[in-house]
C-alpha positions in Angstrom: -16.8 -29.3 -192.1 -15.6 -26.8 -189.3 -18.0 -26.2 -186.4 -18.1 -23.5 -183.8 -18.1 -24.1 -180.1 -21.1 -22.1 -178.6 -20.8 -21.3 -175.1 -24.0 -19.3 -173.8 -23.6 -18.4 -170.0 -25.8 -16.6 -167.8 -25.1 -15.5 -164.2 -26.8 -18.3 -163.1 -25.3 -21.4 -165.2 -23.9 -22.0 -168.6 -26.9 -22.4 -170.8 -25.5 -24.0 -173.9 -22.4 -25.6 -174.8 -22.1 -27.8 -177.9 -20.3 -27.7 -181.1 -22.8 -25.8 -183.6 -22.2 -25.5 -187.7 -23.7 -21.8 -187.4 -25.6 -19.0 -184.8 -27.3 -16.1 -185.6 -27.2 -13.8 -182.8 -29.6 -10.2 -182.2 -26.9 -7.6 -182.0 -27.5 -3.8 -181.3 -27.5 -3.3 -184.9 -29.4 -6.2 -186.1 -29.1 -9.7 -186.7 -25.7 -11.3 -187.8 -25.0 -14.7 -188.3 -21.4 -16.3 -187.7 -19.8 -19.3 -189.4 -16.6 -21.0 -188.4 -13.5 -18.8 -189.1 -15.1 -15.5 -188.8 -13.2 -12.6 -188.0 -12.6 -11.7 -184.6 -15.6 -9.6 -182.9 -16.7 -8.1 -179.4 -20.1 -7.0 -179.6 -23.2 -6.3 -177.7 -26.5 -8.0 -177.7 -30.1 -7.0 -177.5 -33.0 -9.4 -176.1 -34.1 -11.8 -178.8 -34.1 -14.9 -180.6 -30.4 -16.4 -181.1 -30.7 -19.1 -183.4 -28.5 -22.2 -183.8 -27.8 -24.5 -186.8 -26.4 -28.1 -185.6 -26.3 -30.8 -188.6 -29.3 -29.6 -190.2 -31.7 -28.9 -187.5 -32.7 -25.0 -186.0 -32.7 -24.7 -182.1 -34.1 -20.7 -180.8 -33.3 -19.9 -177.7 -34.6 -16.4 -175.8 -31.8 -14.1 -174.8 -31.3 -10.9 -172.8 -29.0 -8.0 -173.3 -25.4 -9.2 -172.8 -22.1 -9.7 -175.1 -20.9 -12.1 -177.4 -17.1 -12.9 -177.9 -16.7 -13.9 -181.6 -13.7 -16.3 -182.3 -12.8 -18.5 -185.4 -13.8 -21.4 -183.6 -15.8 -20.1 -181.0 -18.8 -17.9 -180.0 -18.7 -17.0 -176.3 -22.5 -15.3 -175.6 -22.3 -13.7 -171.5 -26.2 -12.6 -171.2 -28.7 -12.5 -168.3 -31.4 -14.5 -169.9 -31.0 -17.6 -172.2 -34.4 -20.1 -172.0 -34.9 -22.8 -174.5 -39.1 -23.2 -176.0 -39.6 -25.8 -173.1 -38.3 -23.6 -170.5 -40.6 -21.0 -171.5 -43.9 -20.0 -169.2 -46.2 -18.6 -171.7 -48.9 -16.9 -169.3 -46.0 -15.6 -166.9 -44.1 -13.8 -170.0 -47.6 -12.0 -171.1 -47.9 -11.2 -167.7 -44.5 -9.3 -168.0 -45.4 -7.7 -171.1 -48.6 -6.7 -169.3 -46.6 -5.2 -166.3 -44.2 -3.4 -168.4 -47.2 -2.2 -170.9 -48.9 -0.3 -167.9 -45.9 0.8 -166.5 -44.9 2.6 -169.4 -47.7 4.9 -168.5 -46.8 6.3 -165.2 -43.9 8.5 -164.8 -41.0 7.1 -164.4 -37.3 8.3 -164.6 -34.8 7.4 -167.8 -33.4 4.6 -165.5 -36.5 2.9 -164.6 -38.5 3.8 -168.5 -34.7 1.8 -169.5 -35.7 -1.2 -166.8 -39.0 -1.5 -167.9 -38.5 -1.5 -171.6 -35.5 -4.1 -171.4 -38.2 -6.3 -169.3 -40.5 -6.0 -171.8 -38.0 -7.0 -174.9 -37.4 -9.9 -172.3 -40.7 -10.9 -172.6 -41.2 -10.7 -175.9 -38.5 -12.3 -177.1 -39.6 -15.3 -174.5 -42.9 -15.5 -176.5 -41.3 -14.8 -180.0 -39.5 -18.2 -179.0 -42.2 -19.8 -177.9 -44.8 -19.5 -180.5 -41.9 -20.1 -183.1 -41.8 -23.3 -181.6 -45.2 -24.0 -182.0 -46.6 -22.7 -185.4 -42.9 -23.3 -186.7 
Protein backbone atom coordinates (compact mmCIF):
# COMPACT_ATOMS: atom_id res chain seq x y z
CA UNK A 1 0.00 0.00 0.00
CA UNK A 2 1.17 3.62 -0.73
CA UNK A 3 2.01 5.74 2.28
CA UNK A 4 2.43 9.43 2.71
CA UNK A 5 5.39 11.15 4.15
CA UNK A 6 4.20 13.57 6.93
CA UNK A 7 6.47 16.27 7.70
CA UNK A 8 5.02 18.58 10.60
CA UNK A 9 7.46 21.60 11.38
CA UNK A 10 7.12 24.28 13.69
CA UNK A 11 9.48 27.26 14.14
CA UNK A 12 11.01 25.62 16.74
CA UNK A 13 11.86 21.94 15.31
CA UNK A 14 10.24 19.43 13.03
CA UNK A 15 7.60 17.78 15.05
CA UNK A 16 6.79 14.74 13.08
CA UNK A 17 8.36 12.94 10.26
CA UNK A 18 7.30 9.31 9.43
CA UNK A 19 5.66 7.62 6.61
CA UNK A 20 1.83 7.58 7.57
CA UNK A 21 -1.04 5.47 5.50
CA UNK A 22 -3.49 8.62 6.18
CA UNK A 23 -3.88 12.37 8.09
CA UNK A 24 -6.75 14.21 8.67
CA UNK A 25 -5.95 17.72 9.06
CA UNK A 26 -8.41 20.97 10.63
CA UNK A 27 -8.48 23.21 7.61
CA UNK A 28 -10.30 26.71 7.57
CA UNK A 29 -13.21 25.05 6.15
CA UNK A 30 -13.34 21.88 8.10
CA UNK A 31 -11.78 18.78 8.43
CA UNK A 32 -10.28 16.85 5.31
CA UNK A 33 -8.51 13.84 5.33
CA UNK A 34 -5.66 12.99 2.63
CA UNK A 35 -4.69 9.57 1.31
CA UNK A 36 -1.61 8.82 -0.83
CA UNK A 37 -2.01 10.30 -4.43
CA UNK A 38 -4.30 13.03 -3.59
CA UNK A 39 -4.47 15.96 -5.70
CA UNK A 40 -2.21 18.73 -5.27
CA UNK A 41 -3.33 21.31 -2.44
CA UNK A 42 -2.10 24.56 -0.55
CA UNK A 43 -4.20 25.25 2.21
CA UNK A 44 -4.56 26.90 5.44
CA UNK A 45 -5.00 25.42 8.94
CA UNK A 46 -6.88 26.26 11.97
CA UNK A 47 -5.87 25.11 15.62
CA UNK A 48 -6.93 21.53 16.24
CA UNK A 49 -6.61 18.01 16.33
CA UNK A 50 -4.63 16.53 13.14
CA UNK A 51 -4.98 13.06 13.26
CA UNK A 52 -2.63 10.32 11.82
CA UNK A 53 -3.33 6.74 10.69
CA UNK A 54 0.03 4.52 10.64
CA UNK A 55 -0.68 0.59 10.15
CA UNK A 56 -3.69 0.56 12.01
CA UNK A 57 -3.14 2.64 14.94
CA UNK A 58 -4.58 6.66 15.53
CA UNK A 59 -1.88 9.24 16.83
CA UNK A 60 -3.61 13.14 17.61
CA UNK A 61 -1.52 15.61 17.81
CA UNK A 62 -2.48 19.56 18.90
CA UNK A 63 -1.86 22.13 16.15
CA UNK A 64 -1.85 25.82 15.63
CA UNK A 65 -2.83 27.99 12.73
CA UNK A 66 -0.33 27.32 9.94
CA UNK A 67 -0.36 25.69 6.20
CA UNK A 68 -0.27 22.39 4.90
CA UNK A 69 1.45 21.56 1.44
CA UNK A 70 -0.53 18.55 -0.01
CA UNK A 71 1.52 16.31 -2.41
CA UNK A 72 0.78 12.70 -3.83
CA UNK A 73 3.27 11.41 -1.62
CA UNK A 74 3.59 13.90 0.87
CA UNK A 75 1.92 16.27 3.37
CA UNK A 76 4.14 19.12 4.38
CA UNK A 77 2.11 20.84 7.73
CA UNK A 78 4.32 24.51 8.58
CA UNK A 79 2.30 25.53 11.98
CA UNK A 80 3.35 27.27 15.21
CA UNK A 81 2.17 24.63 17.57
CA UNK A 82 2.23 20.78 17.13
CA UNK A 83 2.28 18.82 20.88
CA UNK A 84 1.73 15.18 21.06
CA UNK A 85 -0.91 13.85 24.49
CA UNK A 86 2.43 13.43 26.53
CA UNK A 87 3.63 16.77 25.75
CA UNK A 88 0.49 18.24 26.89
CA UNK A 89 0.27 20.29 30.47
CA UNK A 90 -3.26 19.93 31.30
CA UNK A 91 -3.49 22.66 34.25
CA UNK A 92 -1.27 25.19 32.17
CA UNK A 93 -3.68 24.91 28.91
CA UNK A 94 -6.92 25.67 31.26
CA UNK A 95 -5.04 28.24 32.50
CA UNK A 96 -4.80 29.64 28.89
CA UNK A 97 -8.34 29.13 28.30
CA UNK A 98 -8.91 30.90 31.61
CA UNK A 99 -6.70 34.00 30.48
CA UNK A 100 -8.19 34.28 27.14
CA UNK A 101 -11.91 33.70 28.66
CA UNK A 102 -11.48 36.98 30.89
CA UNK A 103 -9.71 38.76 28.40
CA UNK A 104 -12.37 38.52 26.07
CA UNK A 105 -14.14 40.84 28.35
CA UNK A 106 -12.11 43.91 28.36
CA UNK A 107 -11.85 46.02 25.37
CA UNK A 108 -9.54 45.17 23.22
CA UNK A 109 -8.79 46.11 19.50
CA UNK A 110 -9.57 43.53 16.36
CA UNK A 111 -5.82 42.67 16.56
CA UNK A 112 -5.54 41.78 20.07
CA UNK A 113 -9.65 40.12 20.33
CA UNK A 114 -7.75 38.06 16.97
CA UNK A 115 -4.56 37.13 19.55
CA UNK A 116 -6.58 36.22 22.16
CA UNK A 117 -9.09 34.05 20.40
CA UNK A 118 -6.31 32.11 18.32
CA UNK A 119 -4.72 31.45 22.07
CA UNK A 120 -7.70 30.24 23.19
CA UNK A 121 -8.40 27.61 20.09
CA UNK A 122 -4.65 26.82 21.07
CA UNK A 123 -5.66 25.75 24.22
CA UNK A 124 -8.45 23.99 23.44
CA UNK A 125 -7.35 22.10 21.01
CA UNK A 126 -4.30 21.12 23.55
CA UNK A 127 -7.08 19.72 25.92
CA UNK A 128 -9.24 18.25 23.11
CA UNK A 129 -6.02 16.14 22.61
CA UNK A 130 -5.45 15.43 25.78
CA UNK A 131 -8.57 14.07 27.12
CA UNK A 132 -8.97 12.19 23.72
CA UNK A 133 -6.05 10.42 24.90
CA UNK A 134 -7.45 9.54 28.04
CA UNK A 135 -11.22 8.64 27.85
CA UNK A 136 -10.22 7.42 24.10
Amino acid sequence: MATLRLEIVTPETTAYSEDVDFVTLPGTEGEFGVYPKHVPLLTAIKPGELRVLKNGQETFLAIGEGFAEIRADAVSVLTDMALEPEQIDTAAAEAAVERAKAAMKEDHTGEQVAAIQASLQKALAQLHVKRRRRHG
